[in-house]
N, C-alpha and C positions, 0 to 999 in steps of 0.2 A: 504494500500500500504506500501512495507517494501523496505527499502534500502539493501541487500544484496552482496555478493562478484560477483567481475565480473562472466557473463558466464562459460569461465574456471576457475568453482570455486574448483573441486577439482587439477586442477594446483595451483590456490593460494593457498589454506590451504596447500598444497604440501609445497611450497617454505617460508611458513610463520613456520611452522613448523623445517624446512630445518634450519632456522635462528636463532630458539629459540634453536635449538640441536647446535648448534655451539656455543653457549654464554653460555651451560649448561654445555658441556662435554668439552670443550677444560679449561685446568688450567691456560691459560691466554691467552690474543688476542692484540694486536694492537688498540688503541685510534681508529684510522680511522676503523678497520672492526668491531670496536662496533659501531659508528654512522648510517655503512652503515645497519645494521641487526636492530638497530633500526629503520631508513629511514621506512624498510618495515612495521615494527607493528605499526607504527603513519599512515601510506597509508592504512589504516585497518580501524582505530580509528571509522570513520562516518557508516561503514558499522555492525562493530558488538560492539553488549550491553556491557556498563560496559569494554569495552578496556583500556580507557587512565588509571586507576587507577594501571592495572598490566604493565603499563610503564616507569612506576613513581621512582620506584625505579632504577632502569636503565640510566633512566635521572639523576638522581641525582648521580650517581657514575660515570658517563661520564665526570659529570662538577666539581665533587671533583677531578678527575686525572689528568684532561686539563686544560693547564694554558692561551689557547687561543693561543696561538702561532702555527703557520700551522706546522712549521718542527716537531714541538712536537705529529703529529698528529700519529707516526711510532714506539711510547713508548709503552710498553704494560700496560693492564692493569689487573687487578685480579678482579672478578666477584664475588660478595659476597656468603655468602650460602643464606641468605634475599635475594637476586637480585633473585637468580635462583629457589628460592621456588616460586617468585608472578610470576617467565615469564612462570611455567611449565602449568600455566594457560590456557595458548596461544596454548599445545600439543594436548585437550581435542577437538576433531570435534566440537561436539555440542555447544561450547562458540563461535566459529566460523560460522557457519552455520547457526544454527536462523533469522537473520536477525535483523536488526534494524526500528520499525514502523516507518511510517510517520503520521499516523493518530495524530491530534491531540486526546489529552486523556486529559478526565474529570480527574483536580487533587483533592486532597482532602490536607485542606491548614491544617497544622502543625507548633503551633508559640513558641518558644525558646526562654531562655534565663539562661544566668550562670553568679554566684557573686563570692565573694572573699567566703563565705558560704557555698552556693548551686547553685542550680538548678532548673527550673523549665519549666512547658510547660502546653498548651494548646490546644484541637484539638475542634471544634465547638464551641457550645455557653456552655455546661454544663460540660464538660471533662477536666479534668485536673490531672498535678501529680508534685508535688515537693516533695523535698530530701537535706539531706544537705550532702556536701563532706565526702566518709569515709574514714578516716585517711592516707589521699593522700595530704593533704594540698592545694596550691594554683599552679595551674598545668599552664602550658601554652595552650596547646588545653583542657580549661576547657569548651568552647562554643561546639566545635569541638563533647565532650565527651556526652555536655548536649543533644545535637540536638540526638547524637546514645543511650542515656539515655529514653528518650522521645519518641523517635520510639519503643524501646523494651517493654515498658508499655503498648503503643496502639496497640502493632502489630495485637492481634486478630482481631481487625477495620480496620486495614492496607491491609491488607494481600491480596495482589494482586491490591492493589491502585497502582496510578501514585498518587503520595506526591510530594508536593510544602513546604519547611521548608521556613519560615518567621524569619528573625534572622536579629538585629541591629549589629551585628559584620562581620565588611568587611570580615573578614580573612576568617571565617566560610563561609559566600555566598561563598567566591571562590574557598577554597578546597571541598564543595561540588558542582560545577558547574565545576570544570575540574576536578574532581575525584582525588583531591591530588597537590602534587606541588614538586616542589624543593629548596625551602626555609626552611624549616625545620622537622628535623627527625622525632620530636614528634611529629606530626603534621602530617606527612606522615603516621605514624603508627598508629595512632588514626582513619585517614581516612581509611586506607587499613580493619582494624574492621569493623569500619561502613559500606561500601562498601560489605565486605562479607558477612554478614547480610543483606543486601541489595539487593543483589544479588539472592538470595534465596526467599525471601520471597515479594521484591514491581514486580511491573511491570518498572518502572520508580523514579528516585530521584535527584531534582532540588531542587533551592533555592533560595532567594528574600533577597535583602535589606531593611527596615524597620527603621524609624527612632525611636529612644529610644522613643521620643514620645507617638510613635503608640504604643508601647510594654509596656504600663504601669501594666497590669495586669501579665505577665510572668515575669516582673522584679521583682514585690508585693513576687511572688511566688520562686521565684531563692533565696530572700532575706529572705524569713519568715516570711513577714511582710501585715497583712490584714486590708485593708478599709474597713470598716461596707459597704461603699456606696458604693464599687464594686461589691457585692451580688446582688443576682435578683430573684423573683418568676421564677420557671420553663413554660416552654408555656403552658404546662398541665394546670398546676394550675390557669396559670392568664386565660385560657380559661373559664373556671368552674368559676372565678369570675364573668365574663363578661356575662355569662348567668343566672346567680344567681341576680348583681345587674347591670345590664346595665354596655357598653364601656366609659370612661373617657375619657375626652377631653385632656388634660395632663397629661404626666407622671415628676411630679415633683422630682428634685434632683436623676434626670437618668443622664448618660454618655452616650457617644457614642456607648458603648461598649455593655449595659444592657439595652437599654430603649425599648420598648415595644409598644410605641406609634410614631406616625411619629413627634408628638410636644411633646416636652423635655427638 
């Protein structure tokens, strides 16, 4: 079952379109008839894939011009060339029309993390990839970058997954759980990448909170830095032991994370 645009769906894509040529071709508008052309693409948002991200910029040059005051609402404003590249998004039928599922979807979980160094990440029990920064230094969407890092390694595994990213940095869960923000530029942009990428190649892309805790091994690997004890026989192998010389009762000096036995 898919969420789609009302019944008169080619009257909407009409009028949504209608909105987006007004914000693109006019050299400037009024504070209030940018909210209102926005009104309509956020009344979209549930029905089609991957919306809120080409919004975002929009919102954000809304609340750079308005200073909150009503009377101010009659000021014009100037729409950037960035604004009007991500809303021509919005012209395309097909980004429109698809539909948005309802189905829940099997995700395949994806776990993150970034240092003042690198990078790193992990997808199942034996998958992994770190890196350390190239000569970008110490960025502010450096989680942001790791998490779109991390997907382009696995994409061939991806590729047409619903992905669930596991990441200890608030910022990150929330710029990818409303697809961007308006808080900060680099940050926006870093999203709008990921998202593009995204868009093409998952079916779906969410994200979880996770205490540093839990992320001891993607932190290991963000930093360059390896436990002996965070290693593990592959299932393969420890299977061929298990038939070679019988199952152990304990897996001694296991983790959470490696241990192989239910007792650890």
């Amino acid at each position: 079952m898919a969420a789609i645009l009302p019944e008169s769906t080619l009257e909407k894509v009409s009028n949504i379109k209608g909105k987006v040529l007004q914000l693109i071709q006019k050299s400037s508008l009024t504070i209030r008839s940018a909210m209102r052309n926005l009104e309509v693409l956020t009344g979209a948002i549930n029905a089609v894939p991957w919306a809120k991200v080409h919004i975002r910029d929009l919102q954000q040059e809304i609340l750079r011009s308005w200073n909150g005051n009503i009377k101010s609402l009659n000021s014009k404003i100037i729409i950037s060339h960035v604004t009007k590249n991500s809303l021509r998004w919005w012209l395309q039928d097909i980004n429109l029309t698809k539909g948005k599922s309802f189905q829940i979807l099997k995700q395949v979980t994806v776990t993150t993390d970034a240092s003042h160094s690198g990078w790193g990440g992990h997808l199942l029990q034996n998958k992994w990839v770190q890196d350390k920064w190239r000569g970008q230094g110490i960025l502010l969407p450096s989680n942001m970058k790791a998490i779109h890092l991390t997907l382009l390694f696995f994409a061939p595994v991806l590729k047409n997954q619903s992905v669930l990213i596991q990441s200890d940095n608030y910022v990150a869960v929330h710029y990818v759980n409303r697809q961007g923000g308006t808080r900060s530029r680099s940050l926006l942009n870093e999203c709008r990448r990921l998202f593009a990428w995204a868009r093409s190649n998952l079916l779906d892309l969410q994200a979880v909170h996770i205490k540093g805790t839990q992320n001891s091994r993607v932190d290991l690997l963000s930093q360059e830095t390896f436990l002996p004890g965070e290693w593990s026989l592959s299932l393969a192998c420890f299977q061929k032991l298990i038939e070679r010389w019988g199952s152990p009762v304990w897996d001694i000096m296991a983790t959470q994370e490696n241990h192989k036995l239910s007792k650890f």
